[in-house]
C-alpha positions as CSV (number, residue, x, y, z in Angstrom):
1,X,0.0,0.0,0.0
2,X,2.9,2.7,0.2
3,X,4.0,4.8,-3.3
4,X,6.3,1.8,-4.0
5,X,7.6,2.3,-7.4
6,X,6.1,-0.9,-9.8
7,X,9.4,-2.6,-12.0
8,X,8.4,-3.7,-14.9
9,X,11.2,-5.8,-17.6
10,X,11.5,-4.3,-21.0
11,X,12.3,-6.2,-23.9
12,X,15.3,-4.1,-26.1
13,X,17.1,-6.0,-28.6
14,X,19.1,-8.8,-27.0
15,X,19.1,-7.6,-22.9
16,X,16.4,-7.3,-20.4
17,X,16.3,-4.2,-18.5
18,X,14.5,-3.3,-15.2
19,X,13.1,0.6,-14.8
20,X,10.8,2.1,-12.6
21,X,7.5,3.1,-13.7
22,X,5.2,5.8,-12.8
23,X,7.8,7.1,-9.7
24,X,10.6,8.3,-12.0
25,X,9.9,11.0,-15.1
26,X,14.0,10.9,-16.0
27,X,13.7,7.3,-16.4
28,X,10.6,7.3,-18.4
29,X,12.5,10.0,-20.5
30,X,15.6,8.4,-21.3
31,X,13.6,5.7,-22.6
32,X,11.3,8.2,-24.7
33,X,15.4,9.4,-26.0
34,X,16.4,5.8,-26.7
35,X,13.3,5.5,-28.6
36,X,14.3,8.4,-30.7
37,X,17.8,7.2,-30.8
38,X,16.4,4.0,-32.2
39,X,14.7,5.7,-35.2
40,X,17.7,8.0,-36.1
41,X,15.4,11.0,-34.6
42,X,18.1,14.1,-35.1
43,X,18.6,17.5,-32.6
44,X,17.3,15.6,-29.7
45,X,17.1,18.0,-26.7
46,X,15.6,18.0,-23.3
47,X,13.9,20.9,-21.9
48,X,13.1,20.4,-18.3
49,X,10.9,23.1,-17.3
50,X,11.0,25.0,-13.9
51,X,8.7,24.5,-11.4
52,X,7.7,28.1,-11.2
53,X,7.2,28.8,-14.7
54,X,3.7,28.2,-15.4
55,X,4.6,24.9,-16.7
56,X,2.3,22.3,-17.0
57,X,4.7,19.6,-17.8
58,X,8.4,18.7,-16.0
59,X,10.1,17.7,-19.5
60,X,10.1,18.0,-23.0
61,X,11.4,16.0,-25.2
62,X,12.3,17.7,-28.4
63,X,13.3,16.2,-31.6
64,X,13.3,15.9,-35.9
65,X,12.9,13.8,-38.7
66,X,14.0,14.4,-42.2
67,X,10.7,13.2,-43.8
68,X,7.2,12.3,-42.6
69,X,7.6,8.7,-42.4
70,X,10.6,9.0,-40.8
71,X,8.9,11.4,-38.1
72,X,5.8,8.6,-37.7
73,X,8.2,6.2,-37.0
74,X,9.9,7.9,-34.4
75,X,6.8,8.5,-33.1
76,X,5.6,5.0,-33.6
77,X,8.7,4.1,-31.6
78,X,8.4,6.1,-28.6
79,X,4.6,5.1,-28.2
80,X,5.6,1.4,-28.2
81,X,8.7,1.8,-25.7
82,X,6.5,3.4,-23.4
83,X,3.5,1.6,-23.7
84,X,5.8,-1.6,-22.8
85,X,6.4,0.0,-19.7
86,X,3.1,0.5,-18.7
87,X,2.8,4.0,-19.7
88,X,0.3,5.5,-22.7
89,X,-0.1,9.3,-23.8
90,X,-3.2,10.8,-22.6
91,X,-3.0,12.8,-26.2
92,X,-1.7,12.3,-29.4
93,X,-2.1,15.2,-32.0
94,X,-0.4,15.9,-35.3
95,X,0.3,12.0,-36.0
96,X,-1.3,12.3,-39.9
97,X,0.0,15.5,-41.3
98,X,3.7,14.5,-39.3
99,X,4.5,17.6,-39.4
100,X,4.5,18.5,-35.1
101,X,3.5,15.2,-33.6
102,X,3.2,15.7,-29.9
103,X,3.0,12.7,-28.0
104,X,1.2,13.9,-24.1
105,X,2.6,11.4,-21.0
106,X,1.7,14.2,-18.2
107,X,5.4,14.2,-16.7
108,X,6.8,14.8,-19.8
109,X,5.6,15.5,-23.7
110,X,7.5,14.3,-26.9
111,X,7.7,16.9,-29.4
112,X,8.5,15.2,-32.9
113,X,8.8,17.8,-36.3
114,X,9.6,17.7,-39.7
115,X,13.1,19.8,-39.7
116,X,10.7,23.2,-41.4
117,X,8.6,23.0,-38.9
118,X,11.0,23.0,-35.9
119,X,12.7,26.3,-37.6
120,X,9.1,28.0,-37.9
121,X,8.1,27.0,-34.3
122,X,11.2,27.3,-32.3
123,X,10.6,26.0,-29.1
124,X,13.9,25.9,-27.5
125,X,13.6,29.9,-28.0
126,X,9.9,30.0,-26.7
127,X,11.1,28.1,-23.5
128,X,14.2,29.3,-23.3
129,X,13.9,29.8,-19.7
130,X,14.2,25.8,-19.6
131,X,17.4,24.0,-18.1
132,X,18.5,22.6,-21.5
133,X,19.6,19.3,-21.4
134,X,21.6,16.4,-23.5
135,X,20.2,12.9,-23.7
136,X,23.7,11.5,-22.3
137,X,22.5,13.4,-19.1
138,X,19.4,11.0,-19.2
139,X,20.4,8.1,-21.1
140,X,23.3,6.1,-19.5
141,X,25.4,3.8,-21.3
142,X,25.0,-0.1,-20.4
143,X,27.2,-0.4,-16.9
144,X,30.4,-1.5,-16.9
145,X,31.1,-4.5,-15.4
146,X,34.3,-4.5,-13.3
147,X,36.7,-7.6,-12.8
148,X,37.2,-8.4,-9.0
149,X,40.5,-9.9,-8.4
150,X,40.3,-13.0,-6.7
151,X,42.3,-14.1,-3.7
152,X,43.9,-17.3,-3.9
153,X,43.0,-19.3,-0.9
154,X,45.6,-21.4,0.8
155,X,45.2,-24.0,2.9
156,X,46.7,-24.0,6.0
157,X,49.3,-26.3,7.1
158,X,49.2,-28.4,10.2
């Protein structure tokens, strides 16, 4: 009964990976960005918007694709990630015309454009009061796994 967070395994190429749902917004985010990343999406930037701001949302997620399919798929991608994890957008707009595709998870919103319409809109510029962010700051690298030295064990003598 507490505000446990729920673990949930994703499926991602060839390795199994445990993240926390519905507790953690940065996790949920960096696996919005490796969606993206997995797609080719270009310019991807994080926005994480102050508290004090007037903002409705913690995060954006901001990136482009060179043509509409390309910009559905990303989208496609990141709606599949997440929805593997438990979590769906409570709004989807833009999808068909692929020009803005806006993908809604309350914590955080995707923002997906064709590379004319990111120009035209700027958002980076209209928030630009936003911490801006890289995905390496969200997305970590698989962990290294470090060598321990073993002791040889000798026996003792009588």
């Amino acid at each position: 009964m507490g505000t446990e967070p729920r673990l949930t395994t994703i499926r991602t190429k060839d390795q199994f990976r445990m993240i926390m749902i519905k507790n953690d917004s940065r996790l949920q985010v960096s696996e919005a960005i490796r969606a993206c990343l997995e797609k080719k999406a270009e310019e991807i930037t994080i926005l994480e918007l102050e508290k004090g701001s007037g903002a409705f949302t913690d995060y954006f997620l901001v990136c482009s694709g060179t043509n509409p399919r390309q910009v559905q798929a990303i989208s496609d991608e990141v709606e599949l990630r997440l929805k593997g994890a438990g979590l769906r957008p409570t709004h989807i707009e833009g999808y068909r015309q692929a020009e803005w595709v806006l993908l809604d998870y309350v914590d955080f919103v995707v923002h997906i454009f064709s590379e004319k319409a990111r120009k035209f809109y700027d958002l980076e510029r209209l928030w630009k009061s936003a911490r801006r962010m890289e995905p390496a700051e969200l997305v970590a690298g698989p962990a290294k796994q470090r060598r321990v030295p073993m002791r040889s064990v000798r026996k003792k003598r009588a």
